[in-house]
Backbone bond lengths (Angstrom), bond angles and torsions (degrees), N, CA, C in turn:
res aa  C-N    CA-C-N  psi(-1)  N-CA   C-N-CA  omega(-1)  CA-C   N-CA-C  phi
1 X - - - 1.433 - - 1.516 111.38 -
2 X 1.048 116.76 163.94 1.913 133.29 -173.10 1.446 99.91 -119.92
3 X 1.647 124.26 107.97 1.207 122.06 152.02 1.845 112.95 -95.51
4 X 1.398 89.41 178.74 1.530 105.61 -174.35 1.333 121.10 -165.79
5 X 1.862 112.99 120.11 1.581 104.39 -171.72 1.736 75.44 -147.68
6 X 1.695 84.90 161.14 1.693 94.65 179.50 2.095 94.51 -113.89
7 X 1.146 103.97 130.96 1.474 103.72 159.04 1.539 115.66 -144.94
8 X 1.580 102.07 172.92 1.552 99.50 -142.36 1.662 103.01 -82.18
9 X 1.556 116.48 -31.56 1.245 110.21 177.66 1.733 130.66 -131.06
10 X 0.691 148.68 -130.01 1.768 135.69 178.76 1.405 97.53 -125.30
11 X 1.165 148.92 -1.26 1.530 146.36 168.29 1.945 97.97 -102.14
12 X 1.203 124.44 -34.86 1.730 118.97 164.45 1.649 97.11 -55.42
13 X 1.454 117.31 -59.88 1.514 126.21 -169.72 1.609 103.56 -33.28
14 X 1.486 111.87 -73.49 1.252 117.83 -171.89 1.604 119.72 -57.97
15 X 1.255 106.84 -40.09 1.487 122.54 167.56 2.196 109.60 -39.38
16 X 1.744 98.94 -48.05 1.197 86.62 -177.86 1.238 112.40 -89.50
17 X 1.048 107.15 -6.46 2.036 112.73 -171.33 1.928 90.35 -73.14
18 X 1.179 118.48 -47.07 1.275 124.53 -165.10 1.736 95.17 -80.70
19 X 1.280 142.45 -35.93 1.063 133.35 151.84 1.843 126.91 -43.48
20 X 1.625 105.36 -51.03 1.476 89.86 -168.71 1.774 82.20 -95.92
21 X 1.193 170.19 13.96 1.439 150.70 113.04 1.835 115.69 -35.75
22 X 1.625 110.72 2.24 1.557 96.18 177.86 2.279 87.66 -106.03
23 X 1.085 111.24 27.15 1.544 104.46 174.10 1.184 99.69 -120.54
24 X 1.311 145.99 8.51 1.160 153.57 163.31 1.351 116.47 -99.50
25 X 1.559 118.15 143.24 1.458 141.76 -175.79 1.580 94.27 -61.15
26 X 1.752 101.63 130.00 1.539 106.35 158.39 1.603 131.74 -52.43
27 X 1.479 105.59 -17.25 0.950 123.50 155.15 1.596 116.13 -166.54
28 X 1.750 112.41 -179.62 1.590 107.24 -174.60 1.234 120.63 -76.59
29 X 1.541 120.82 5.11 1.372 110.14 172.97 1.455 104.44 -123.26
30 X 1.611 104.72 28.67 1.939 104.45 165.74 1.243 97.61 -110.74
31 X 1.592 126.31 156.08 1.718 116.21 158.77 1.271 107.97 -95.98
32 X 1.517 85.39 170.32 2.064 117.40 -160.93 1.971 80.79 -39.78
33 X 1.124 123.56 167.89 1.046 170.70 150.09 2.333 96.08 -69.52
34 X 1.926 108.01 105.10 0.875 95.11 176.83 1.634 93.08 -110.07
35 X 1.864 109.26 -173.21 1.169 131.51 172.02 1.173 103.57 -81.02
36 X 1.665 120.09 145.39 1.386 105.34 171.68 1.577 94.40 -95.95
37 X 1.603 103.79 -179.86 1.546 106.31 -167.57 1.684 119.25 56.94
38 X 1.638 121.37 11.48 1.552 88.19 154.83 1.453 117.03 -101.11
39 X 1.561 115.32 -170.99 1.405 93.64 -173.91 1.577 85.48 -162.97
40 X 1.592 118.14 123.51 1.462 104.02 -176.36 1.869 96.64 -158.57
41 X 1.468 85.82 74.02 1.355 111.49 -172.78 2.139 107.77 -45.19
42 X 0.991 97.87 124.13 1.608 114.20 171.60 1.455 108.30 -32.83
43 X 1.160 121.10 -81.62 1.462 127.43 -159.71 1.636 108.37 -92.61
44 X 1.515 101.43 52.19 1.754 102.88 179.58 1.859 91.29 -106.11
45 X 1.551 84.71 158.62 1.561 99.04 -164.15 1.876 115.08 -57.43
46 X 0.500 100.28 131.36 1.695 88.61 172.15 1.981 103.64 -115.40
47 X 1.001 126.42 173.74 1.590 134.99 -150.86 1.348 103.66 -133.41
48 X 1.381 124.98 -62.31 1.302 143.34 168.04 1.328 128.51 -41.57
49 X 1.182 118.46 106.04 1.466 127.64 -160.50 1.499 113.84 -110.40
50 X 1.367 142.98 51.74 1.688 127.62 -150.94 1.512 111.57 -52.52
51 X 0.874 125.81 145.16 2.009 153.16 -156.82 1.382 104.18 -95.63
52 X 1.179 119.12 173.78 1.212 114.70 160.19 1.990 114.28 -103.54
53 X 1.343 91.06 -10.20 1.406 93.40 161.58 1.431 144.45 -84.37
54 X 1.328 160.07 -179.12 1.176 130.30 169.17 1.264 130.45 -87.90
55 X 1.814 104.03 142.05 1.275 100.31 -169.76 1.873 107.67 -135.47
56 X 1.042 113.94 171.69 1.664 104.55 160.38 1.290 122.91 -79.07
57 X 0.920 95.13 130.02 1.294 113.55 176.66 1.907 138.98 -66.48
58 X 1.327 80.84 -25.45 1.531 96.16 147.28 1.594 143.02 -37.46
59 X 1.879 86.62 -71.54 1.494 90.25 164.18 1.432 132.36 -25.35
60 X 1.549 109.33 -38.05 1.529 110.93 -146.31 1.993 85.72 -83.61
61 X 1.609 96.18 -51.67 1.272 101.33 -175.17 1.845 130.44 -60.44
62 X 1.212 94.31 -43.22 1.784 108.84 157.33 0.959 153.59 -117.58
63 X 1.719 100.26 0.44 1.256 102.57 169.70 1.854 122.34 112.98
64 X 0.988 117.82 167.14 1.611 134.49 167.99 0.831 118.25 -166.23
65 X 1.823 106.96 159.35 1.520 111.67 -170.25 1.956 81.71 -94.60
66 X 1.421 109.29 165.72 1.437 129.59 -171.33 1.811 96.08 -94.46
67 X 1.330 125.95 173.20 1.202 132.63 148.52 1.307 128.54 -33.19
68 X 1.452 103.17 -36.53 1.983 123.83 -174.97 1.531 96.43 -86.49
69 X 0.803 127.94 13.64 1.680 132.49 -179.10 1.707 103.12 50.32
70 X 1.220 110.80 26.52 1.709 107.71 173.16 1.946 98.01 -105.14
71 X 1.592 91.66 150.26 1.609 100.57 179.71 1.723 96.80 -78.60
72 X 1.830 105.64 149.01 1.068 123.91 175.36 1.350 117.23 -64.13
73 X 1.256 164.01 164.12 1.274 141.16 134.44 1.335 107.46 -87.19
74 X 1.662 109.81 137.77 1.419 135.19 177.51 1.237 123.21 -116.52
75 X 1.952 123.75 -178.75 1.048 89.63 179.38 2.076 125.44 -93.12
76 X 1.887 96.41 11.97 1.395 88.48 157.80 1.506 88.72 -128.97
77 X 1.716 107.80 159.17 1.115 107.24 -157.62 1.571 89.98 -74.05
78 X 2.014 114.02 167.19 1.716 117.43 131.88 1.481 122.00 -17.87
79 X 1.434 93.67 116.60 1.692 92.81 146.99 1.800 98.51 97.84
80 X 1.374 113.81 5.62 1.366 107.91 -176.76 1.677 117.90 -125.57
């Protein structure tokens, strides 16, 4: 994958290099390093159905509020 962040000087640089290297496995036969307390159970409902017609693409990724003014669930939630 290709990331990309702008910072202002070469000690921020390393700061984030050494930040996003703490989401990576100490090595390839340890796993990622998770958060404790999240929880984003497999078989939760999702709402979003893509068409064969055109649609935004958004939705799928963030979401909408419905007619009932309640948020849809997607497959990443609202608001993130």
């Amino acid at each position: 994958g290709i990331t990309h962040d702008v910072v202002k000087d070469d000690f921020e640089g390393c700061l984030l290099i050494l930040r996003w290297l703490s989401y990576m496995p100490e090595t390839m036969l340890n796993l990622p390093p998770v958060l404790p307390g999240l929880h984003d159970p497999i078989d939760r409902q999702i709402d979003f159905v893509p068409t064969s017609t055109p649609y935004d693409p958004r939705y799928m990724i963030q979401g909408r509020y419905l007619a009932s003014n309640q948020p849809s669930t997607n497959y990443i939630d609202i608001g993130i």
